[in-house]
N, C-alpha and C positions, 0 to 999 in steps of 0.2 A: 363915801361909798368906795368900798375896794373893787378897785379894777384890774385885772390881771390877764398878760397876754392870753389868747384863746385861740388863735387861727398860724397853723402851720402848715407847710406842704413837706409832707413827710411819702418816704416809699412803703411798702407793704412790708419790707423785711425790719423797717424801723420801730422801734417802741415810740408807746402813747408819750407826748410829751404832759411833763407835769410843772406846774408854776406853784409855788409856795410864796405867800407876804411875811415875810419878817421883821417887823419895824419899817422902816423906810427905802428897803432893799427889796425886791422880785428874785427871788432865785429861782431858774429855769434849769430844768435837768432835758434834754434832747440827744437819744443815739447815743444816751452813756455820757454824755457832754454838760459839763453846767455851766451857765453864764450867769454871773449875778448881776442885774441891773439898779440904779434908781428907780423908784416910783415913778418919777416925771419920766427917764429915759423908758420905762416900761411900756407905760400912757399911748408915748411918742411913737414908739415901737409899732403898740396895736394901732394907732392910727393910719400908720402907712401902711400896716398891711392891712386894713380894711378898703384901702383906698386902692393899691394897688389888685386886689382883691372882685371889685367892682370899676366895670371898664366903660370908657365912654369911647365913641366912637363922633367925630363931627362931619358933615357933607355939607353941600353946596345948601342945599335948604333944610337940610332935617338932621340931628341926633340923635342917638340909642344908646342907650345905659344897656347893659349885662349887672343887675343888682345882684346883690351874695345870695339873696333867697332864688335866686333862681327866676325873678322876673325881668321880661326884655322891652324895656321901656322907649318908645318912639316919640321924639318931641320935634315938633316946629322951632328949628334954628331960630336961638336968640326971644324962644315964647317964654312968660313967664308965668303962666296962667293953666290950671289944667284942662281947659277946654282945648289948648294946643297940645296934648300928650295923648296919647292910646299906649295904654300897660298890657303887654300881654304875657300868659303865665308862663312862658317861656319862649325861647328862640325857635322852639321847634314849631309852637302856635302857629307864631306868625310863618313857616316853612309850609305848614299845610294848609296855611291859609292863599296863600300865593300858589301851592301845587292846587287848587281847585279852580283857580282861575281861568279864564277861555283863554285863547291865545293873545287874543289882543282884547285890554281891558282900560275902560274909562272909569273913571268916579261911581258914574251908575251900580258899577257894577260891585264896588265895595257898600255898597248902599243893601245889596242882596245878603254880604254874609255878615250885617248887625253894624259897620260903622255910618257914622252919621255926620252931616256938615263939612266942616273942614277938616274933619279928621279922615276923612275920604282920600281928599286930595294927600294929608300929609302921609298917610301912610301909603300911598301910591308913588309918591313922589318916594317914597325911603325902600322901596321895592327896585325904582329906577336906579338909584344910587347907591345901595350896598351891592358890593362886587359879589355874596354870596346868592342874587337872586339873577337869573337872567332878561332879565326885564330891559328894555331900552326905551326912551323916551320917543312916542311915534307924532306927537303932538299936545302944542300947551293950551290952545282955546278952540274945543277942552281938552284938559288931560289927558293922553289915551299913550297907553305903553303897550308894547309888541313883545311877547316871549318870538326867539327865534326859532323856525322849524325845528331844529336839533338839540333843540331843549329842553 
């Protein structure tokens, strides 16, 4: 199967980049620019940039994937099962899902907008612990986080 680089970060006044296979060589034309690569070295190429491309983020109890499709995946540190995961279709979901919340919220209460079991606590727990949500841990049995007045 031919595999040829496909993900660049280019600016608006840049031309489309374009990849050609030539035998065992990837020639890449960028910005007027050609690099010709290996096959492998091409491979190698898209894999880092799919990788650096999709970002993982780790916390005390929870991680979150940023996937390239644009899904913001919440996992139970060190789960390996997706009963420890909630996918949501993007980072902004789960923004509105946390803007609807009372000010101070337990488990119960992610129980209201559709999550279920442990995925309660974990996505509560990844609310307390991303610096982007104001949430602070107000209590662990049970779980209950505090948004601050001024937030």
């Amino acid at each position: 199967m031919t595999r040829l680089v496909e993900k660049f970060a280019g600016s608006t006044e840049s031309q489309d980049p374009n990849a050609t296979r030539r035998g065992d060589t990837v020639s890449l034309d960028v910005d007027g620019r050609r690099l010709v690569l290996s096959v492998d070295d091409a491979n190698k190429l898209q894999q880092e940039l799919e990788d650096a491309l999709t970002a993982t983020a780790e916390f005390m109890h929870t991680t979150a994937e940023h996937r390239r499709d644009g899904k913001y995946v919440v996992e139970r540190r060190g789960a390996d099962s997706a009963g420890n995961r909630k996918v949501f279709d993007s980072f902004e979901e789960l923004r509105r899902l946390a803007d609807r919340l009372p000010r101070t919220v337990g488990a119960d209460d992610l129980t209201r907008v559709g999550l279920t079991g442990g995925r309660r606590h974990m996505v509560l727990w990844h609310l307390i612990e991303h610096p982007e949500f104001p949430f602070e841990l107000d209590g662990r049995q049970p779980l209950t986080a505090t948004r601050p007045s001024d937030a």
